[in-house]
C-alpha atoms as one frame of an Amber mdcrd trajectory, in Angstrom:
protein
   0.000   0.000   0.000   1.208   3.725  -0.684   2.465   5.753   2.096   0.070
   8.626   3.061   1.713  12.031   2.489   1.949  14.072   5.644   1.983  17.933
   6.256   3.873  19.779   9.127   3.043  22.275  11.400   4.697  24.268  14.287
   2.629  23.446  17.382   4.299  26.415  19.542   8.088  26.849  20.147   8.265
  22.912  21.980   6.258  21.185  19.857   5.131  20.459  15.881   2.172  18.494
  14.262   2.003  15.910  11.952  -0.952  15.691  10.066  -1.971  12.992   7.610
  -5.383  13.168   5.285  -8.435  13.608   6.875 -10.544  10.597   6.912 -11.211
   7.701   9.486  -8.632   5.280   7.783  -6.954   1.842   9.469  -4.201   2.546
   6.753  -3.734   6.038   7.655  -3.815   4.739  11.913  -1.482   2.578  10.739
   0.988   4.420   9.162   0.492   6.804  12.651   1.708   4.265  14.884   4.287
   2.791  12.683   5.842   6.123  12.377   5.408   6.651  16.124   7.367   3.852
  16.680   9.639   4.413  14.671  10.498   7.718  15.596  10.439   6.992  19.432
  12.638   3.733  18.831  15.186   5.121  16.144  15.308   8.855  15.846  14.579
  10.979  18.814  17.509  10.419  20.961  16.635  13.037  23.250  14.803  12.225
  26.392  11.253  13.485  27.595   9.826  13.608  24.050   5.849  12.967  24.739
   4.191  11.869  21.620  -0.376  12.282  21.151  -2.004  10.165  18.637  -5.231
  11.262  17.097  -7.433  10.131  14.353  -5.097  11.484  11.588  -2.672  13.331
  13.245   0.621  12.823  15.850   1.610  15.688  18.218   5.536  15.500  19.227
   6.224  17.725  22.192   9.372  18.310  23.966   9.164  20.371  27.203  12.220
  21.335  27.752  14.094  21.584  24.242  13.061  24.314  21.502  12.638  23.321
  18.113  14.568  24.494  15.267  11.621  23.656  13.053  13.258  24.203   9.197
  15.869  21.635  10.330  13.523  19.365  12.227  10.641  19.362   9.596  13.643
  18.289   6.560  14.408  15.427   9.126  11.009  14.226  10.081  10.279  13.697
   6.378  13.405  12.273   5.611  12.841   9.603   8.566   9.153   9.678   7.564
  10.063   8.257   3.961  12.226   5.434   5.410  10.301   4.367   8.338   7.350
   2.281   6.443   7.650  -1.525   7.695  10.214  -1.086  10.038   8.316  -1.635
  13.374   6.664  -4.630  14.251   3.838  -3.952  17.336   1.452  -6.493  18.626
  -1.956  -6.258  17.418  -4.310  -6.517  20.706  -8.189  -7.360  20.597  -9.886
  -6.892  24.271 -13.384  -8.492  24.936 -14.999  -6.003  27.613 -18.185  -6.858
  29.228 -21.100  -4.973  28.774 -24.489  -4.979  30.919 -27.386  -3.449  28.469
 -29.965  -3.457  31.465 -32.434  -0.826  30.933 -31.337   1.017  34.287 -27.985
   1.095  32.767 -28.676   1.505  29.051 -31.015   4.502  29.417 -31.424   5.569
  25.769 -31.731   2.087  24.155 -34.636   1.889  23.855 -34.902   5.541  22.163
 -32.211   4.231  19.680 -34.159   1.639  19.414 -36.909   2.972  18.265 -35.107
   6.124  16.237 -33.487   3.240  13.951 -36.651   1.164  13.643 -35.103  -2.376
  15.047 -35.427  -3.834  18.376 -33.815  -3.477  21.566 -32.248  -6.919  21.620
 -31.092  -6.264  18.173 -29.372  -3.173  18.574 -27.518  -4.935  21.098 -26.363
  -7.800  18.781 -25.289  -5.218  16.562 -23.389  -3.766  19.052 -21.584  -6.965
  20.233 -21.068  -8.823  16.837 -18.620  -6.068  15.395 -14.861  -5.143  16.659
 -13.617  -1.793  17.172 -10.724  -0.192  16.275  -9.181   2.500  19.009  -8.077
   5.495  17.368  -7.470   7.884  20.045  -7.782   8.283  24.005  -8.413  11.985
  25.029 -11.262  13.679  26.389 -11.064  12.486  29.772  -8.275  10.199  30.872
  -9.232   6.622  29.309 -11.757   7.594  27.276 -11.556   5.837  23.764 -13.124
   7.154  20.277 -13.609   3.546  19.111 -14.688   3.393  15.399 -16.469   0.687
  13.548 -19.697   0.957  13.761 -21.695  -0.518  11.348 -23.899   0.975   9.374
 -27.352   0.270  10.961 -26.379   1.172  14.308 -25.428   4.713  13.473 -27.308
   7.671  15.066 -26.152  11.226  15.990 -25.056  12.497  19.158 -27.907  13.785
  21.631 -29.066  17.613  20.496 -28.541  18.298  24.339 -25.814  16.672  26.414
 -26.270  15.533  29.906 -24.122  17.317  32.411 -23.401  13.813  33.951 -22.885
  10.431  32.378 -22.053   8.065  34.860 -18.903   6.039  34.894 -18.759   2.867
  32.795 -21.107   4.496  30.636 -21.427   3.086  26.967 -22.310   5.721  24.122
 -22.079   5.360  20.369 -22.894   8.569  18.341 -22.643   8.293  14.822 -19.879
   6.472  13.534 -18.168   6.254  16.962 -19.043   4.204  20.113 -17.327   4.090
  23.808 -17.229   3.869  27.674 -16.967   6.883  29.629 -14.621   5.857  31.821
 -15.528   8.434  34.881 -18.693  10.387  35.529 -18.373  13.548  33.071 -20.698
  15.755  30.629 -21.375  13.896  27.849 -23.430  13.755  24.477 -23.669  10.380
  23.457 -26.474   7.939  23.395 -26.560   5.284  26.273 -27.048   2.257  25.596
 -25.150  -0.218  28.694 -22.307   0.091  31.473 -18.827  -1.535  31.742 -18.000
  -2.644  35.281 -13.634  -2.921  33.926 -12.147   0.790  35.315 -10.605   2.049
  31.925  -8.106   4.509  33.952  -5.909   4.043  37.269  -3.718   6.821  37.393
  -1.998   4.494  40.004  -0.435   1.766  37.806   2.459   2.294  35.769   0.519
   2.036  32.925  -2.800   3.973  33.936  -4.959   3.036  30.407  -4.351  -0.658
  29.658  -5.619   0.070  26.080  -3.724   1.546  23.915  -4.143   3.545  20.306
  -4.620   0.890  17.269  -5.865  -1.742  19.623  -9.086  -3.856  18.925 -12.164
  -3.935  21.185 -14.993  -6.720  21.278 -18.175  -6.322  23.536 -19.770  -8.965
  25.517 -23.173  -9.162  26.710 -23.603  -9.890  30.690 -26.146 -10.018  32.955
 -26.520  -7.880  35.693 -25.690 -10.242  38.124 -22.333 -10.518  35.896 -21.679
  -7.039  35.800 -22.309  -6.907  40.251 -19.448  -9.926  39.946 -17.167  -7.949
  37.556 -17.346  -4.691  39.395 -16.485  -6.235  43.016 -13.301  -8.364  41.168
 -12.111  -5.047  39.778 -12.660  -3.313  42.820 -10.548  -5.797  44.184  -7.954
  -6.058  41.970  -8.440  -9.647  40.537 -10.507  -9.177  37.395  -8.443  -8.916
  34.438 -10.154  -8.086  31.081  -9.687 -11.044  28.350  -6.837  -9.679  25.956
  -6.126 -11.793  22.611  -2.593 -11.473  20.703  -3.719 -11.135  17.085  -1.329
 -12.571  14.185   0.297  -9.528  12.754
């Protein structure tokens, strides 16, 4: 496949954007992460550089160096041209349980009825497909997981709540996800996740990262009151499947 061409950007004196064309592409998330890699593994020597993945773009920032940005720019698009293929990452799918009771899921039954199928299909819909994650922002852990099939596409709410509680799962047009703390929010709920997304305690606070697939599984809600006291005591770990590369 052809490399994507790129565009730079000064991002302020510590910092520059890459930008790649704007659609919702696996090719273009791929070539992201690949040059990620790549540049983190074999071509910023410095220390401290923090790198922020988004749907078609990657944010290097460097705190505490400034960027000459003619030089830098001429070397990020020489090491852009070489780096396709030269990182190999594992390719993650998480299953992540789902409860779609209706005290949980408190607009399914309005999507429901706003797509014309019913509620136990919207929820097969929901569960049959995988994800892909192609960025974490908004609130710490929250992914923008896209994928969703056709039929199960509606817009956002005209009005956002003020709270969405945590565990939350939305999907608003092309996009579904768990909200993985109580926050505003103007997505359509349809279930709740008991698995905390975020612990800014661990080493590793988001277990998911960027590029990594996500499958949803029905539960019960006796399931989901059995999930959420494991997690809450530290012996529940979500399924995670290697995928070949």
């Amino acid at each position: 496949m052809t490399h994507p061409p790129i565009s730079l950007k000064p991002y302020g004196r510590h910092a520059i954007l890459i930008e790649w064309p704007n659609e919702v592409s696996e090719h273009i998330l791929e070539s992201i992460l690949d040059f990620e890699d790549f540049l983190l593994k074999d071509c910023l020597k410095e220390k401290d550089w923090e790198t922020i993945t988004a749907y078609n773009s990657l944010l290097l920032v460097h705190p505490k160096l400034e960027i000459d940005f003619p030089k830098f720019i001429h070397s990020l698009q020489e090491w852009y041209d070489r780096s396709k293929g030269r990182v190999a990452r594992d390719r993650v799918l998480w299953k992540l349980p789902v409860c779609y009771d209706r005290s949980f899921g408190i607009d399914l039954e309005d999507v429901a009825k706003r797509l014309d199928k019913s509620v136990d299909a919207i929820i097969k819909l929901h569960t049959e497909n995988t994800y892909t994650v192609y960025g974490i922002g908004f609130v710490p852990g929250f992914m923008y997981l896209g994928g969703v099939p056709a039929e199960l596409e509606i817009p956002r709410k005209v009005t956002p709540r003020l709270k969405v509680q945590k565990g939350s799962v939305g999907i608003a047009s092309k996009q579904t996800g768990i909200y993985p703390q109580e926050s505003p929010g103007g997505w359509n709920i349809i279930g709740n996740c008991p698995v905390p997304l975020f612990d800014r305690n661990k080493k590793d606070p988001c277990f998911v990262n960027v590029g990594d697939k996500i499958q949803f599984q029905p539960i019960s809600m006796g399931e989901y009151e059995l999930h959420k006291i494991e997690a809450e005591v530290g012996i529940y770990k979500p399924e995670k499947i290697l995928l070949d590369a």
